[in-house]
N, C-alpha and C positions, 0 to 999 in steps of 0.2 A: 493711555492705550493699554489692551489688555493683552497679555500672551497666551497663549495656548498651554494648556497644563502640559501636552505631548513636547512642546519645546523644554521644559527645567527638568525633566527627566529624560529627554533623548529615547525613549527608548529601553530603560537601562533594568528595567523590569519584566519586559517581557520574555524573554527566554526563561529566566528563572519561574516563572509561574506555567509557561507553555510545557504541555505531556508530552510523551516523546513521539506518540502515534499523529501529533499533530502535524508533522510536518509530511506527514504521509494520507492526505487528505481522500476517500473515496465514497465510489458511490455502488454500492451492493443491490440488485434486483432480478427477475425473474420472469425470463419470456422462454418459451417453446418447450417448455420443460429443462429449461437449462440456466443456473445462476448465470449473473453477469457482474462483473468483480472490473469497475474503471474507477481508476488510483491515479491521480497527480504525482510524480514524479519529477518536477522543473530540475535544469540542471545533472542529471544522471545520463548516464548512457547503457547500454540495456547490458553491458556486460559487468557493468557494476550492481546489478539488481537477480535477487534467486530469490524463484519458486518453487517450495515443497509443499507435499502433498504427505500426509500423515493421519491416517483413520477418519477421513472427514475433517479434517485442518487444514487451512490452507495458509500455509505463513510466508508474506512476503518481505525479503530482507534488501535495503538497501545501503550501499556501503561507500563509502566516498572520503578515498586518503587525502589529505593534503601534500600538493606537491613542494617537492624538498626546495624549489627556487624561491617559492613565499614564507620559508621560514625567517630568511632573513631583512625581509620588510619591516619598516616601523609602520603599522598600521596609523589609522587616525581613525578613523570609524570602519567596524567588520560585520558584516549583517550575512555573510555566506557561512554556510556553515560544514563542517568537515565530521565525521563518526558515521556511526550506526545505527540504523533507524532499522524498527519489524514493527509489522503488522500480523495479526493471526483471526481468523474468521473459523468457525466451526462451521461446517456448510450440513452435515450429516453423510446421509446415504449417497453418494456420489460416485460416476463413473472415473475413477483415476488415471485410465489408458487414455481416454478421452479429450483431458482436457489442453487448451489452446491457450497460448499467451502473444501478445502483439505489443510492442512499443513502437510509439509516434508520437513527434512533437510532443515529448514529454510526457505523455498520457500512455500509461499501461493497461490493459483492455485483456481480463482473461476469462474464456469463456468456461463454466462447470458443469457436465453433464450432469443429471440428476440420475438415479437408479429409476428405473421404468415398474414402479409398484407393480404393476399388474401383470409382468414379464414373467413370474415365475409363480403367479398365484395359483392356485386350485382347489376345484369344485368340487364338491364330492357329491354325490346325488344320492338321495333318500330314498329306502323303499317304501 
């Protein structure tokens, strides 16, 4: 009978090869003139999660202490995981008053106004 390779390793690789943005998984796109920035989040709570807005950056931090009652566990297997996670997106030209952020059921959902090209453009007319 044969084993599965994932069973003589457990596992015991993965974190060591996974990036740090990985645990902060999303999906970036663009309707109505406005980005759309929804990010996987499991396990966070929204007041453990900050967004800044910086010349067209948009960096999402999320931060998750470990509480002082699990330090004194003897774990057996630990697949949760406790630090620092950021993500940063350059969006550009964007309205920074503007933008909106929602958490649900784990999933973060912020919306990006875009600048309005045409808001401030002009024509100059030829004689």
């Amino acid at each position: 009978m044969m084993l599965p390779r994932r069973f003589y390793f457990d596992n015991a690789l993965d974190d060591f090869f996974e990036e740090e943005g990985a645990k902060m998984k999303c999906d970036i796109y663009e309707k109505d003139n406005k980005y759309h920035v929804e990010m996987d989040l499991p396990g966070f709570t929204k007041d453990e999660i900050k967004i800044e807005c910086n010349k067209g950056n948009l960096i999402v931090t999320a931060e998750k202490e470990e509480d002082e009652e699990n330090k004194d566990k003897k774990y057996l297997r630990r697949e949760r995981s406790y630090g620092k996670y950021s993500r940063s997106f350059y969006l550009g030209d964007i309205e920074e008053d503007g933008i909106n952020a929602e958490f649900s059921n784990g999933t973060l959902h912020i919306t990006v106004p875009k600048v309005d090209e045409n808001k401030d453009k002009k024509y100059i007319d030829i004689k």
